[in-house]
VEXTI-833761 format. One record per residue (C-alpha): residue number from 1; residue in one letter; z negated, x, y. Coordinates in steps of 0.2 Angstrom, whole numbers, plus 5000, padded with zeros to 4 digits. Layout:
REM residues N
KEMI  num  residu    c3    c1    c2
KEMI  NUM       A     Z     X     Y
...
END
This chain:
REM residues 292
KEMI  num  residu    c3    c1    c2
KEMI    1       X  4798  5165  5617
KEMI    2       X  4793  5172  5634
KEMI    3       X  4778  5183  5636
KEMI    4       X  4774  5173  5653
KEMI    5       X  4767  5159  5657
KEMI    6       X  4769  5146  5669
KEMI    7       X  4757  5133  5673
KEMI    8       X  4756  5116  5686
KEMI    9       X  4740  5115  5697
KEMI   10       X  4735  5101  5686
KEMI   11       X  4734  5114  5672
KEMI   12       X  4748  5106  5663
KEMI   13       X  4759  5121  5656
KEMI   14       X  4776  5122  5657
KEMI   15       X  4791  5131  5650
KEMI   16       X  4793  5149  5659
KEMI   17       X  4811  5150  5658
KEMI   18       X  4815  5130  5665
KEMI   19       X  4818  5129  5683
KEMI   20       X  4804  5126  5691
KEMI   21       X  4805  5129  5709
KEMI   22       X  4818  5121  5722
KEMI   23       X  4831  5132  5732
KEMI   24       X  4824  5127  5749
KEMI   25       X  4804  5129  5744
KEMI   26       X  4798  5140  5762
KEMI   27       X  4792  5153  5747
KEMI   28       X  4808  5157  5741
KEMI   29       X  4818  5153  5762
KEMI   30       X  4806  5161  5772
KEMI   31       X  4790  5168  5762
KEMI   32       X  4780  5157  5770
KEMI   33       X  4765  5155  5759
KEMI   34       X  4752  5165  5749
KEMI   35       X  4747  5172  5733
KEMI   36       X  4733  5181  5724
KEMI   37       X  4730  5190  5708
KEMI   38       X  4720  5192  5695
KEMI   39       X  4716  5201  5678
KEMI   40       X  4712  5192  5663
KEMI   41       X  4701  5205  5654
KEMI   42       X  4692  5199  5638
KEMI   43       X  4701  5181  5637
KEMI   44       X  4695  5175  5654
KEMI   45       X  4700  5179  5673
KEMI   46       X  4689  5189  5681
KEMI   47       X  4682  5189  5698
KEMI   48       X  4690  5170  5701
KEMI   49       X  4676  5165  5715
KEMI   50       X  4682  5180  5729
KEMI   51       X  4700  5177  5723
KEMI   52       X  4697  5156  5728
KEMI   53       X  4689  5162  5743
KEMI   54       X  4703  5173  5750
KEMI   55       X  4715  5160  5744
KEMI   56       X  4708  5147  5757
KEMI   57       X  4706  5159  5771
KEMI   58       X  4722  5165  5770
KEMI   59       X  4727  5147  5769
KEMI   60       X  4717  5143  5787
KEMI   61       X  4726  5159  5794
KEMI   62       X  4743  5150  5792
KEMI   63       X  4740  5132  5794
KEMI   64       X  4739  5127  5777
KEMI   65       X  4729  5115  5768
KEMI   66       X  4713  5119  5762
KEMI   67       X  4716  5124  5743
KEMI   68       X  4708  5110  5731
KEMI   69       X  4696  5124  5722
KEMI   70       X  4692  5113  5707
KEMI   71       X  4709  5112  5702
KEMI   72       X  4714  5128  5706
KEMI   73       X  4698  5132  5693
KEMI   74       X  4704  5122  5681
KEMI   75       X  4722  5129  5681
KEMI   76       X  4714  5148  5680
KEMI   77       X  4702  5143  5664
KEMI   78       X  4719  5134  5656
KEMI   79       X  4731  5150  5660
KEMI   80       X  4717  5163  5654
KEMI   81       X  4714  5152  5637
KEMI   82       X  4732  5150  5634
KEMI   83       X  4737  5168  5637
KEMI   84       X  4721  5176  5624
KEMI   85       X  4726  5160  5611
KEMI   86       X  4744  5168  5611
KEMI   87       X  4740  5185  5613
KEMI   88       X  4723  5190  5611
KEMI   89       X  4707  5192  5620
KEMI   90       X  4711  5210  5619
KEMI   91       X  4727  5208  5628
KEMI   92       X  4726  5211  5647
KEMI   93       X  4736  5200  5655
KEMI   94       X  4740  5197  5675
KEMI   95       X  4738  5179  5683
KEMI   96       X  4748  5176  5699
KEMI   97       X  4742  5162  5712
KEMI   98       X  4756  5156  5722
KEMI   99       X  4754  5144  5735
KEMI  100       X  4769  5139  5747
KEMI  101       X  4771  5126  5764
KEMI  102       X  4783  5117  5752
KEMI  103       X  4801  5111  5755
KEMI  104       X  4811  5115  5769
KEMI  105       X  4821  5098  5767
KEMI  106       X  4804  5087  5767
KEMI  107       X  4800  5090  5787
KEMI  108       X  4788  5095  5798
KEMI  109       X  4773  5092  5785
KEMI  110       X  4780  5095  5766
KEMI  111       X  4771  5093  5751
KEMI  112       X  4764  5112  5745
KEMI  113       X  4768  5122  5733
KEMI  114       X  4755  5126  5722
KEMI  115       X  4755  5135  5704
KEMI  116       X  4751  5151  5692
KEMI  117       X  4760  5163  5679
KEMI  118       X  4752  5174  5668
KEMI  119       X  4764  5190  5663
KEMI  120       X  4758  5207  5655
KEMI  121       X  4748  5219  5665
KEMI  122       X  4764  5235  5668
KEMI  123       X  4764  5248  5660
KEMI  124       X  4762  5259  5678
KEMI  125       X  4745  5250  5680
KEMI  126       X  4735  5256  5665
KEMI  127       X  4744  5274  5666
KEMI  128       X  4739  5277  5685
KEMI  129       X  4721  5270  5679
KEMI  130       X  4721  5288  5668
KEMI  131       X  4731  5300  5679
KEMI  132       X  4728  5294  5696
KEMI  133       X  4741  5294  5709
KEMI  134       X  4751  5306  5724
KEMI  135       X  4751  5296  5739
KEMI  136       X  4761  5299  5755
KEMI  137       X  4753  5291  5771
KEMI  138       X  4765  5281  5781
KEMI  139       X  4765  5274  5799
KEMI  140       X  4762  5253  5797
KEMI  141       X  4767  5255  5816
KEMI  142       X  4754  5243  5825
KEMI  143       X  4737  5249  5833
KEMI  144       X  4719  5244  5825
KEMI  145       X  4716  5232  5839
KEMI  146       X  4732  5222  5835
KEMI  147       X  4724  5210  5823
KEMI  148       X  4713  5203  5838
KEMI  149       X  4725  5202  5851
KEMI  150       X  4740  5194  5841
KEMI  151       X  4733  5182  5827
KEMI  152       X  4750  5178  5822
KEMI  153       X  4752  5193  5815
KEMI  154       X  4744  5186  5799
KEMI  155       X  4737  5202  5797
KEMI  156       X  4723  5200  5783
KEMI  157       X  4731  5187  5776
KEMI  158       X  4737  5188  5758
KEMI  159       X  4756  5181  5762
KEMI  160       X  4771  5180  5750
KEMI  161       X  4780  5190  5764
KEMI  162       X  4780  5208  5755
KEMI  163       X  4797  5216  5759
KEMI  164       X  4789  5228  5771
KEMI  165       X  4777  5233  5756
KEMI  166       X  4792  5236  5743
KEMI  167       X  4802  5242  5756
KEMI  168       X  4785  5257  5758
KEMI  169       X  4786  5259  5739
KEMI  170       X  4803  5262  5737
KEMI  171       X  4804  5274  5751
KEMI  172       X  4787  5284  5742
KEMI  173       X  4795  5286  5726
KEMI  174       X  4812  5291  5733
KEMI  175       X  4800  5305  5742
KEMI  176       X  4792  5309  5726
KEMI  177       X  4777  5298  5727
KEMI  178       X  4769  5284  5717
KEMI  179       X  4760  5276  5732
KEMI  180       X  4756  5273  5748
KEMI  181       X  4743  5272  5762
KEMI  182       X  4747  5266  5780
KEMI  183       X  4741  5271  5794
KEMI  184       X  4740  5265  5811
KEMI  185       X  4749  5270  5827
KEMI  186       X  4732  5280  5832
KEMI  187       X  4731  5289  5815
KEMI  188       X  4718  5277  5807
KEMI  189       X  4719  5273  5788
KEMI  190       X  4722  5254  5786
KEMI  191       X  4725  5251  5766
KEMI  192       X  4738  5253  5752
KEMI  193       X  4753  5239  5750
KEMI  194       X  4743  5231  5735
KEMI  195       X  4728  5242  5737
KEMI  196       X  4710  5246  5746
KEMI  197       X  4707  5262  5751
KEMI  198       X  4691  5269  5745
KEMI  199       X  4684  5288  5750
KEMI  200       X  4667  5293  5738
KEMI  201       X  4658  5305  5747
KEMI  202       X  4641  5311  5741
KEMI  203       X  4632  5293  5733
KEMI  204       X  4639  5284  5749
KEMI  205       X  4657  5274  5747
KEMI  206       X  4667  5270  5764
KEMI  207       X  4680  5260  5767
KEMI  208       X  4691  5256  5781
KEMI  209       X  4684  5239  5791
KEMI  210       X  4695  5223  5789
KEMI  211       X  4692  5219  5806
KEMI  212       X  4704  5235  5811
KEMI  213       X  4719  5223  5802
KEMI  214       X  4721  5225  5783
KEMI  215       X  4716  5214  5770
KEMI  216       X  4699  5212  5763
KEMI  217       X  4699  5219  5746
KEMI  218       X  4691  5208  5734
KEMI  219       X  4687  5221  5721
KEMI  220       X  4682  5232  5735
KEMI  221       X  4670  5218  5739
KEMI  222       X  4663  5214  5723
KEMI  223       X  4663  5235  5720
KEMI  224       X  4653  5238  5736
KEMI  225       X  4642  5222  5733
KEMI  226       X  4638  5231  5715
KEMI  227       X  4635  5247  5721
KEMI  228       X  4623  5244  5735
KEMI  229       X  4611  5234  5720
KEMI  230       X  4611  5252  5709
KEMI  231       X  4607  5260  5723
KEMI  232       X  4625  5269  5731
KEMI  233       X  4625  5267  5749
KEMI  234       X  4643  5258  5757
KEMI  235       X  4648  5258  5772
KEMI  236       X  4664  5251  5782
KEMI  237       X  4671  5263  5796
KEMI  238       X  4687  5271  5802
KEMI  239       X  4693  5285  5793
KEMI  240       X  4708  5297  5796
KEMI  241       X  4717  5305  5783
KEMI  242       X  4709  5321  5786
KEMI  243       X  4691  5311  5781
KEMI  244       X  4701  5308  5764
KEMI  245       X  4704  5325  5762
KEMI  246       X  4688  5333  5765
KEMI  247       X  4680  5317  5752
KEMI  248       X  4672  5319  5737
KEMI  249       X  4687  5308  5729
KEMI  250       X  4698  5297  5736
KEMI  251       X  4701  5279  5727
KEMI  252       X  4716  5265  5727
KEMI  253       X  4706  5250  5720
KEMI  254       X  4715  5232  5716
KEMI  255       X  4713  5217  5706
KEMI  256       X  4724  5223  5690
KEMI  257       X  4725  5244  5692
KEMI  258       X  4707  5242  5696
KEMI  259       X  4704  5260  5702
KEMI  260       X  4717  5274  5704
KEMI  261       X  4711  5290  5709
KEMI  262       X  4722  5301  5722
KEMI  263       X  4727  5315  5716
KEMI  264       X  4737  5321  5730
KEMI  265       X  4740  5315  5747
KEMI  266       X  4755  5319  5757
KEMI  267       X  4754  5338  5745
KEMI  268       X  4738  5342  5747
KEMI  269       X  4733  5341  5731
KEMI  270       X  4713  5333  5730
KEMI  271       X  4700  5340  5718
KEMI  272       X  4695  5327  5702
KEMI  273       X  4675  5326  5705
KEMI  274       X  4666  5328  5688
KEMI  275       X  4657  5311  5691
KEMI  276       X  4675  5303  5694
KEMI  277       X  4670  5289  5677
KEMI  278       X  4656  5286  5686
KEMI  279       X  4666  5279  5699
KEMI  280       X  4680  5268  5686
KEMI  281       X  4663  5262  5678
KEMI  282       X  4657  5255  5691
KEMI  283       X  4673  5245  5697
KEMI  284       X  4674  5237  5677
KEMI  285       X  4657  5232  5678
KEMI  286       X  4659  5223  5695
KEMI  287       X  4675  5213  5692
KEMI  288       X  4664  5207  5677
KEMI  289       X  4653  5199  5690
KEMI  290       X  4660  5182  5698
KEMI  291       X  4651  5181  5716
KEMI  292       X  4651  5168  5727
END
């Protein structure tokens, strides 16, 4: 039997290894559609409300219908059931959102796509969560102001497009590297390929603004949101990579590594804090937390 799962928006699950997806869907022709992930953690999915929320605006930023949220729900609560029945609650597992334009053969206004697979959490994500990450900063190739100026662009949308993003990847590892962070045409950090860039300096957190064309992290959010009621102070600006450097410690959070210290970026090696758990504490607790 297959580790993953694969289940209808309707909450119906299905086999993972029938076919499932037609040849022309826009996903698989053109990546036009989007996605999210999550973390099942203790036999539920965590942090569902931000996810659902991104979902629909990335949905708005290319024309897509508004995602029906109940179902979407539903289909979550069945996938994270299913998964800990099989596997137990202790068993991480990661929950894929997809949702496409639909069929390519169907016209002008096709039918979406619309469905989830849970699969194992990799083994990569739970060893950077312990040793942390070298990182190698990459030009993205567009300025800050971009994401005003050419909406079409999709920048900050969570889109099935992510070739560039492996492409980055590949390219850091071959260099030696496990990750990335892009920066702009005028030096600004913007945000990893699957990551939000998080610099702790003193009891303040900063991250770079979303507005500046990068996507909104929701673990940053619900991260920042906890941190400003136990009394952190957050704060959203530009930030270069010499900011990063001089930083108390320098963060790659996400919705399934949840937080990956840098321990190097682009050869400078960056000092490990002695508070750095304070910082991973606070990143489990808020994904525990499902704001609205």
């Amino acid at each position: 039997m297959s580790q993953s799962l694969l289940v209808a928006l309707d909450g119906t699950v299905l086999d993972p290894d029938a076919p499932f997806l037609y040849a022309d869907d826009l996903a698989a022709v053109r990546g036009d559609g989007i996605f999210e992930t999550l973390l099942i953690r203790g036999g539920r999915a965590r942090a569902v409300g931000l996810h659902l929320q991104r979902l629909a605006r990335s949905a708005a930023m290319l024309d897509l219908p508004e995602p029906d949220v109940d179902a979407w729900c539903n289909a979550i609560d069945v996938a994270a059931r299913t998964w800990s029945e099989r596997h137990g609650s202790g068993t991480e597992g990661l929950v894929r959102l997809v949702y496409s334009r639909g069929r390519e053969s169907a016209g002008p206004k096709p039918e979406p796509t619309a469905y989830l697979t849970v699969g194992p959490v990799a083994a990569r994500a739970t060893a950077v969560r312990e040793n942390g990450v070298s990182v190698i900063t990459l030009e993205r190739g567009y300025s800050i102001d971009l994401a005003a100026t050419a909406p079409w662009q999709l920048l900050g949308a969570k889109t099935l497009s992510y070739a560039t993003n492996m492409a980055a990847l590949r390219h850091a590892a071959e260099l030696g590297y496990d990750d990335v962070i892009y920066v702009s045409s005028e030096g600004a950090v913007l945000e990893g390929p699957r990551s939000t860039v998080v610099a702790v300096i003193g009891e303040t957190l900063v991250t770079p603004p979303a507005e500046i064309g990068i996507l909104p992290g929701t673990t940053q959010v619900a991260a920042f949101a906890l941190a400003a009621e136990e009394g952190w102070r957050t704060e959203t600006r530009v930030l270069r990579p010499a900011d990063l450097i001089e930083a108390d410690s320098v963060w790659l959070i996400s919705s399934v590594t949840l937080a990956a210290r840098v321990t190097k970026l682009n050869g400078h090696p960056l000092a490990e804090p002695e508070d750095a758990k304070k910082f991973v504490d606070l990143v489990d607790r808020a994904i525990s937390v499902d704001r609205e």
